[in-house]
N, C-alpha and C positions, 0 to 999 in steps of 0.2 A: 504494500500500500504506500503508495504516498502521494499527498495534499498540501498545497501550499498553504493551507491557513495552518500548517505545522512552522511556519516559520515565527508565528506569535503563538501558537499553542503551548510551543515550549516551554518559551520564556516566561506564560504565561504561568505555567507550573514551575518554572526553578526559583521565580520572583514573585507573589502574589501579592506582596504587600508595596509593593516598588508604583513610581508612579510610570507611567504607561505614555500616558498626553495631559500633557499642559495648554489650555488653551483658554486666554484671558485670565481671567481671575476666579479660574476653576480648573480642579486635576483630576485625575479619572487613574487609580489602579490599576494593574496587571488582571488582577481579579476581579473589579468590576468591567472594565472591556468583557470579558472573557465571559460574564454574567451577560451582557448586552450580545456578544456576539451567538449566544446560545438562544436567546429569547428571539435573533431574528429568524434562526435554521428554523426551530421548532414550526416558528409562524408560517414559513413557506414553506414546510412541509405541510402543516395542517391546510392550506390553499393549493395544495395539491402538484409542487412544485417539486419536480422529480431531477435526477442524476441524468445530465446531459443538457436541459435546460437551459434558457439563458435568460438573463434577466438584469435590465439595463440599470445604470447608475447616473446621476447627476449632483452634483455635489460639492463646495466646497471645500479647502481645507478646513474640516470642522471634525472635532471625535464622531460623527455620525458616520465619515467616511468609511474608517475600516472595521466598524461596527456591522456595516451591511456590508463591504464586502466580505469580510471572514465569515459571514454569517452565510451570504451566497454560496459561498466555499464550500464549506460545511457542509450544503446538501449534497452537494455533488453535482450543483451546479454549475455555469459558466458565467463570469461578472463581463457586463459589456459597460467598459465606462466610458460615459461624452461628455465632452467639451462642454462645458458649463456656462459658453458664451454660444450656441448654437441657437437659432429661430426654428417655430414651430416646424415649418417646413424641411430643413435640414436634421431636426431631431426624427421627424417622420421618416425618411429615408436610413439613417440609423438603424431603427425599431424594427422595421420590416426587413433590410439586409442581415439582422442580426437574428430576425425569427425572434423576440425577446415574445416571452409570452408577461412579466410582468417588469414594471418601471419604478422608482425610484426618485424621485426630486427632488432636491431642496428647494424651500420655499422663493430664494432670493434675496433681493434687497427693493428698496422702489427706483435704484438705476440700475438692478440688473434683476427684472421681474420672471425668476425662473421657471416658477411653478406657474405661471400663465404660456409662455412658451409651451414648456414642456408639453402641460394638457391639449394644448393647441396639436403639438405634434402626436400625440399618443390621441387621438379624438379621431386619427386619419387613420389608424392600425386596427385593425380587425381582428389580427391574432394577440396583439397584445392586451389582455383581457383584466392587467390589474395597472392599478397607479396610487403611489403612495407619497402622499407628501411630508416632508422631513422639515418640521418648524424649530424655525430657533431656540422657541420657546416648547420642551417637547409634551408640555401640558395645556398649551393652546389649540385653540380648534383649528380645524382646514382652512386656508384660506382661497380653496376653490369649489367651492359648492356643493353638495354632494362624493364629495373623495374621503376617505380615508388618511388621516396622521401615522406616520411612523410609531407613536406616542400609542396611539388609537392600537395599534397594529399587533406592537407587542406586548400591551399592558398584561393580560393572563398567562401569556407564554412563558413556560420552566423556563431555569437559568441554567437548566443543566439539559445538555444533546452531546448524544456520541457522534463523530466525524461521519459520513458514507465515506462505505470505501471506494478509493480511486486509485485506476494505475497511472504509473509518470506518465504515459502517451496521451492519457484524457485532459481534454480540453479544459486549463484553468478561466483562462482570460481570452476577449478576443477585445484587439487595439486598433483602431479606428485611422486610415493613414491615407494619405492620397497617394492616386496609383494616374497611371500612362492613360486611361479613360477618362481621367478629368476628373474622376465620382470617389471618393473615397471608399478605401477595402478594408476589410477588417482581417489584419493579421492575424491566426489564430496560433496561439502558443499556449503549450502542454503544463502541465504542474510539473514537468520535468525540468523544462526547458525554464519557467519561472522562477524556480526553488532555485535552481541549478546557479543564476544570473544573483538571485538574490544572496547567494552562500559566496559566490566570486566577489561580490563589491564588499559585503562584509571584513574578504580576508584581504583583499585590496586596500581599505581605508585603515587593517591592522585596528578595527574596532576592540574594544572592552566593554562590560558591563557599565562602567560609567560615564562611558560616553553619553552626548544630549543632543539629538540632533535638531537646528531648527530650520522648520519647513516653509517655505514657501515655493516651491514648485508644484506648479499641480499638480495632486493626487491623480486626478484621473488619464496624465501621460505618465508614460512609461519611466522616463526618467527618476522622476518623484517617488512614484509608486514602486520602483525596484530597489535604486539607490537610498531611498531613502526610508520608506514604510517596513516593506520588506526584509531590507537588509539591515536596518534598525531593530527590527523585533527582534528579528532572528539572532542578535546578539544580545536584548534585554536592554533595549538602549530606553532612552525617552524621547517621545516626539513633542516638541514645542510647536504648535501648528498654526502657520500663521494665514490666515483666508487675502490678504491683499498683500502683494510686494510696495512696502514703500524702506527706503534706508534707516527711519526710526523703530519701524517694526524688530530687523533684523540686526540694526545695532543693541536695542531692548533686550531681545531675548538672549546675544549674548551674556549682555555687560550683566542682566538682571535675573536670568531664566539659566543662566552656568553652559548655555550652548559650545560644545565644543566643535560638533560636523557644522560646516553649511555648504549646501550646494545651489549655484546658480548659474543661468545662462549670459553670454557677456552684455548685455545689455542692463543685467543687476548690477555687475560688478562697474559697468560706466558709471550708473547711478550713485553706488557707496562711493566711490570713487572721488565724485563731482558734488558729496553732499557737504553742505556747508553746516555746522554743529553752533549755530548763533545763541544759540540759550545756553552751554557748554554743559550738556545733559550727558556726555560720551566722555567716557576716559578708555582714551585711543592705546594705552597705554597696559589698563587690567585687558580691555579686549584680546591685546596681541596676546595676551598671556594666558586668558585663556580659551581661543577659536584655536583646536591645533589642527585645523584641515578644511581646504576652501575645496570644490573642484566645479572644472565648468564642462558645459558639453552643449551640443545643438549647435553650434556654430563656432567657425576659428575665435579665439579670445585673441584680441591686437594685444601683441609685445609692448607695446605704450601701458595699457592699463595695467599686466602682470607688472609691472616693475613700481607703476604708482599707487597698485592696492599692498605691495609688497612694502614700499618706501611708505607709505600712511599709515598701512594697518598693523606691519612685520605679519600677515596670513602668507603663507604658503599656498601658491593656486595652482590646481594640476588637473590638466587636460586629456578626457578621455572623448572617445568616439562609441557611436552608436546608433539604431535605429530602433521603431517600433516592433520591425520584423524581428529583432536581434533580442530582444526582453529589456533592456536594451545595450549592454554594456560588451563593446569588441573588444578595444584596448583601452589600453591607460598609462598614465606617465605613473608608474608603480613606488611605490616610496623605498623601495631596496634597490632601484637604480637611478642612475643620474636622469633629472628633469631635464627636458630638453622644450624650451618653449616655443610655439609653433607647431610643433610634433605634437598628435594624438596616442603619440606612446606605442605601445607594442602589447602584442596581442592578447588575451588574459589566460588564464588556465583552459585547457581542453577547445581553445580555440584557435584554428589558422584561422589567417588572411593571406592573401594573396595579391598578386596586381596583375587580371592580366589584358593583351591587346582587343582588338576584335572579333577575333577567330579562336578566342579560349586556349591564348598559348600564355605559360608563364613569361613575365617579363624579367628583364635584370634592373640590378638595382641603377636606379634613378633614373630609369624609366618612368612614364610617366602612362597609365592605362586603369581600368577599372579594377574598382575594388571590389574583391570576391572573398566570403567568410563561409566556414561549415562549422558545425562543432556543435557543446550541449544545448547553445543558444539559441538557435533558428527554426522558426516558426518552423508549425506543420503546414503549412499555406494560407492563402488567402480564401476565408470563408465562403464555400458555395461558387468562389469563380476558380478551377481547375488552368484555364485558357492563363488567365494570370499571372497565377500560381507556377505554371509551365514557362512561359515566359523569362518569371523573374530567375529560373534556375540555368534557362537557356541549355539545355539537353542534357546538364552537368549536373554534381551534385554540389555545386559553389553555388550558394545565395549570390546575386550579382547586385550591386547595390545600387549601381548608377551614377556613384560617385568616381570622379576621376581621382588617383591618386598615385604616391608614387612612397620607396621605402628605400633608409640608406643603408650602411655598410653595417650599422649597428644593431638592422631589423625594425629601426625605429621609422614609425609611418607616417605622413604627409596626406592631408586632402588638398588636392589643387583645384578642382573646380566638379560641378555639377553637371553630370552628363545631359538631366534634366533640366526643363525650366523650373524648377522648383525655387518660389520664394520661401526665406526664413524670417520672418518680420516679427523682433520681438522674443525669438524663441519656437513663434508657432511654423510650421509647414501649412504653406498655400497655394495649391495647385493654378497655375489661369486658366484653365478650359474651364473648371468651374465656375470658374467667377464671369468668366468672359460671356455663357450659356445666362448665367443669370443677367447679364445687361444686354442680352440679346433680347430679353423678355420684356423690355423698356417699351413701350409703342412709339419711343423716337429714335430709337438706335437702328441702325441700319447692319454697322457691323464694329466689333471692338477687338484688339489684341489688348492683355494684359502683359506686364511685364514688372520685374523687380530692380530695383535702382539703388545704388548701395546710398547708409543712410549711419550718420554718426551715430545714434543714437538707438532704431531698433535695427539695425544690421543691415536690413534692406526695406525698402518704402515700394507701396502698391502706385503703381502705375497705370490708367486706362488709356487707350487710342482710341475714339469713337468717329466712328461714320455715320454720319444723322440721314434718316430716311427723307427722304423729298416732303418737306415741307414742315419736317420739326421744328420746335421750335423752343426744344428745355435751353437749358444755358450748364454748364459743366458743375455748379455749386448745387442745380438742381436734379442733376444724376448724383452726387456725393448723398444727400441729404436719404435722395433714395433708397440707394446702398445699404443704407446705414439699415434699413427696415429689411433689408432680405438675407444679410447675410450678418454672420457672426461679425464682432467688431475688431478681431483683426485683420478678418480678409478684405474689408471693403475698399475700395480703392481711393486714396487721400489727395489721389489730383488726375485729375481729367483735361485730356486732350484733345478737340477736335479737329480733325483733319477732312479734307474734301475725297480724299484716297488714301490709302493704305499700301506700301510696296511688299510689292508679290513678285513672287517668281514665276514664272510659264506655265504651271501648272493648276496655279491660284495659291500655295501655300504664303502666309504672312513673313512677311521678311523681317523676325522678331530684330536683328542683329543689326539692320539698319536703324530701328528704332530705338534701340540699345547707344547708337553713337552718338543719337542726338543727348545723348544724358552726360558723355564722356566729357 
């Protein structure tokens, strides 16, 4: 048997009196988790929620988070968690790719109105036959009309459930990721391959039981949820969970909360970076002494910021690589060999990488071709699309990632660029055929490319090129405004172009690369 809700089970049994999550000016036990995460299984089994199952999540970093996921777990279920900035309409698409027969929501906030969304999206799904809203308050009533509270959910349910058994190959999670369609795929990865990733970053970080880590990477990406939930429990760590990044949050939890992991993507580390301390609330000083380990991932961190969160904070930051297909962690700058900055380090336990051309030959070093991974990490395919799936292995048994990249003398690895068009804005991955499909839906667009443009601050900035149909007549602040209402807030596009044409090649494809220069 084995279950990745074993990665807190454990700890939940060696520590029962230890604090678990901190979050605000309340802590939650190893034991009481462990209490909540039993009264969820119980519930969805008594609703009839069986082993193989899926059943969606939405959610902040809040303890509600791994309350229902382990509790999902537990049955022998599959957690599908989304993006907690998604519109009804993209949460619909979700729900039905993922077959979820029941849903999961946090309530929100009133700027980011989840649990209307959500229902909005779950009101479109046929198969998805439960919705449960998760309030802040978990003694307050629904705040959507006839649903069910979390609160509501598990009020009579035991605090004690025995695990379903599961083997490693059974489906733990499946992660939400956009693919070559345009439409986002959902990774599916085994409690093998999850346990597996989350047991690697554990001995990668050289964790202890009193470590503290604090969180603000979404839970519901892979990063957060491996690196840090995961791979946290799994050592008896404590999670300090913080639901928004801002630089006082995660200075706080240091200086006040004893944080000693933090992990984040470079667009955090610009921010702590560039934060100015005007009421002198930070001592820059106990921090260094005691945050003993920073790591970024999602996109290159610039040598500029490594030297000046180093020279501000004295944090050590260490760069690893990875994908949602991956659970997510390939390599890493490992703390038993020398950091090398730029480099995503080298490869972790039970995992190659590889580089290679386009005809699946290995390259040499400083070569420069895609990068290819096999090992305990890699997804069993992408859910329900096989064609895809086939695809991303390209006749091989090397995951192909699509990233170009290249590796030196030392083994240590380089990403050089994106085989795709894929933007990283901010941390998130944002496909443009998505986005592009959605502003085709405009009644004044004619025709758009999207495209990403590098940006000091979230790494890269959404770009639209619109074609106005004969006799439109929006103005580009009033496609932005649009935007805003169809898609999640950080795909939408933050500046708009109109053009009377579009360059094309012979055959009609968009000449992305010409419109790429006009940004240079």
């Amino acid at each position: 048997m084995l279950n990745l809700v074993s990665t807190f089970e454990h700890s939940a049994n060696e520590f029962p009196d230890k604090k678990a999550i901190i979050f605000q000016d309340k802590s939650f036990s190893f034991s009481q988790v462990a209490a909540m995460v039993n009264r969820v299984a119980n519930s969805l089994k008594k609703l009839g929620i069986q082993k193989g199952d899926k059943v969606a999540l939405s959610c902040l970093n809040l303890p509600s988070f791994p309350m229902v996921y382990y509790g999902i777990l537990k049955t022998g279920a599959v957690v599908v968690p989304l993006n907690v900035l998604l519109k009804g309409r993209e949460i619909a698409y979700h729900l039905k790719d993922s077959e979820a027969k029941a849903y999961f929501c946090f309530q929100g906030t009133p700027e980011l109105p989840m649990a209307q969304e959500g229902f909005a999206g779950f009101g479109q799904v046929d198969r998805c036959e439960q919705f449960f809203v998760i309030t802040a308050d978990p003694a307050a009533p629904s705040p959507i009309e006839g649903t069910q509270t979390f609160g509501q959910l598990i009020a009579d349910a035991s605090p004690v459930c025995d695990t379903e058994l599961t083997s490693p190959e059974d489906s733990a999670v499946i992660l939400y990721t956009s693919g070559t369609t345009g439409y986002p795929k959902g990774a599916e990865l085994s409690h093998s391959n999850m346990t597996m990733n989350a047991i690697s970053t554990r001995l990668l970080l050289q964790s202890t039981p009193d470590d503290i880590h604090a969180i603000v990477l979404p839970l519901f990406h892979s990063f957060g949820q491996t690196c840090q939930m995961n791979a946290g429990f799994s050592a008896g760590n404590t999670l300090v969970m913080i639901p928004k990044f801002t630089p006082d949050a995660v200075l706080s939890a240091i200086q006040n909360d004893g944080a000693t992991v933090f992990a984040g993507v470079p667009t955090m580390y610009w921010a702590l970076l560039n934060y100015e301390d005007k009421e002198g609330q930070f001592d820059n000083e106990k921090i260094a002494n005691t945050l003993r380990i920073g790591f970024s991932g999602a996109s290159s961190l610039p040598l500029e910021i490594i030297k000046g969160i180093d020279a501000k904070y004295k944090i050590p930051i260490l760069e690893g690589y990875g994908l949602s297909e991956t659970c997510p962690v390939v390599t890493f700058n490992h703390l038993t060999r020398a950091r090398k900055p730029g480099s995503i380090g080298t490869p972790i336990w039970g995992v190659e990488v590889d580089i290679f051309d386009k005809d699946n030959n290995p390259l040499a070093v400083e070569e420069v071709g895609e990068v290819v991974i096999r090992g305990h990490n890699v997804m069993k395919g992408y859910y329900n699309k096989p064609e895809a799936t086939a695809e991303a292995f390209d006749g091989t048994t090397w995951f192909h990632t699509g990233d170009l990249g290249k590796k030196d003398r030392e083994g240590y690895f380089y990403i050089v660029d994106r085989v795709k068009d894929m933007i990283i804005r901010g941390g998130y991955n944002v496909y443009p055929r998505e986005i592009e499909e959605v502003l085709l839906s405009h009644p004044d667009v004619s025709l758009a490319s999207v495209l990403g443009i590098p940006h000091d601050r979230h790494g890269e900035e959404i770009v639209a090129y619109i074609v106005l149909k004969e006799g439109g007549s929006t103005t580009p602040e009033a496609i932005i405004e649009w935007s805003k209402g169809q898609m999640a807030a950080y795909k939408y596009p933050r500046i708009v172009h109109f053009r009377q044409a579009l360059p094309m090649t012979a055959t009609g494809k968009i000449l992305k690369k010409d419109l790429r220069a006009e940004n240079q």
